[in-house]
N, C-alpha and C positions, 0 to 999 in steps of 0.2 A: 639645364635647370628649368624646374616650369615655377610658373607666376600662379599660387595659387593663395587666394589672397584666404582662404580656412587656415592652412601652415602661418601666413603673419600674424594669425588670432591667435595662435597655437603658441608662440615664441617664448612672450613676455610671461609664461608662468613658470618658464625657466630662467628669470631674473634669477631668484638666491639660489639657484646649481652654483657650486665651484665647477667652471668649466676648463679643462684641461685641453690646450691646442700643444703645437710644434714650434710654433715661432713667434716672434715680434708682428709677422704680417696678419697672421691668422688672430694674434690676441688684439692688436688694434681695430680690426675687424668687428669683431664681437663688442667688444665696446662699444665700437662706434654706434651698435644699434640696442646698447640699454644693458648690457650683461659687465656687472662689476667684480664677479668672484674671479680672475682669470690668472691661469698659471701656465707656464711655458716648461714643456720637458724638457726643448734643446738649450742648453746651459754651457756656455764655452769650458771645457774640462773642467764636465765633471760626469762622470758617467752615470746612466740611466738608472741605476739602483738605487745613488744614492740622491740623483734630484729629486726619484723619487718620493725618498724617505724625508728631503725637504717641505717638500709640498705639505706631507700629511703630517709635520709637526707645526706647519704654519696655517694650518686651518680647523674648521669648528669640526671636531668627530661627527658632529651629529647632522653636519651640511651631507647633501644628494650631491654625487660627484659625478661628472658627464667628461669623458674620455673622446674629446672633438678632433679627434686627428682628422688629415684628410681624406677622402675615399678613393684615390689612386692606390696602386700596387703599394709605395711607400708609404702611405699613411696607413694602411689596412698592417701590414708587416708591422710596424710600430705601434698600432694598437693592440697586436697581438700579443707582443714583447712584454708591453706596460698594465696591460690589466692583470694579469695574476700578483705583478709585483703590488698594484693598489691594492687588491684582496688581501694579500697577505697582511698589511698592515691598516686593515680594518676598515677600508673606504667603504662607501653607501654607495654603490655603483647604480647609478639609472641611465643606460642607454637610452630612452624612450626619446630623447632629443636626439640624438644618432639618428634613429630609426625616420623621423620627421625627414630630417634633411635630406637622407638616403630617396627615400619616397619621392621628396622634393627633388631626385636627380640631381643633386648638388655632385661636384666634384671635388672642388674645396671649401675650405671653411671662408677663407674668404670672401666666397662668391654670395655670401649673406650681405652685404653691405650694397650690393648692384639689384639684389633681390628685394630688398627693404626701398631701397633707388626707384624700381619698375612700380613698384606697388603704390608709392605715392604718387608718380606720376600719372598711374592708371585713375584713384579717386580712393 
C-alpha cells in the first residue's frame, strides 16, 4: 500500500457511497475511518442472490453503490459474481473508489484503517 496522503483527501467524498465489503472485518474498517453506509455480502445461509437482493431493498435507489471487495484472487472472483447481480436490480454502481484504492496498491479493504494510521502519524 503506499501512503499517499492526495488518496486521504480523495476518501471522504465517498462518505454517502453505500459501500459494499465481505465481512464484519472489512465493514468495521471502513467505519472506523468515517464511511456509514455499509453492507456485508457474506451472510451465514444465505446465498449470494438473494443478500443481494437484501441490500437493495434496504437502501436509497438513488445512493452511489461502491462494490469494496478485496483485491486478492478471492475478492476480484467475488466482485465479479456480485456486480451484475447489483445491475440487475438497479444499483448506481461507481467504482471510482475501487479504482483509488487499487491505485493505492491496497490489497485489502481493511488495510484502510493502518493507511488512515500512517497518514496521521506522518502530519
Amino acid at each position: 500500500m503506499k501512503y499517499n496522503p492526495e488518496l486521504k483527501a480523495s476518501i471522504p467524498a465517498y462518505f454517502d457511497y453505500v459501500i459494499i465489503v465481505e465481512g464484519k472485518k472489512s465493514a468495521d474498517a471502513m467505519y472506523s475511518v468515517g464511511f456509514r453506509k455499509i453492507y456485508t455480502l457474506h451472510e451465514t445461509g444465505v446465498p449470494m442472490k438473494e443478500r443481494v437482493a437484501q441490500i437493495m431493498e434496504s437502501i436509497n435507489k438513488k445512493d452511489k453503490v461502491c462494490i469494496l471487495t478485496d483485491f486478492d484472487r478471492k475478492g476480484k472472483d467475488l466482485y465479479l459474481l456480485v456486480k451484475p447481480i447489483f445491475q440487475e436490480h438497479g444499483a448506481k454502481l461507481d467504482s471510482s473508489l475501487r479504482g483509488l484504492l487499487l491505485k493505492g496498491q491496497f490489497e485489502h479493504v481493511e488495510e484502510i484503517t493502518q493507511f488512515f494510521d500512517k497518514l496521521s502519524k506522518i502530519g
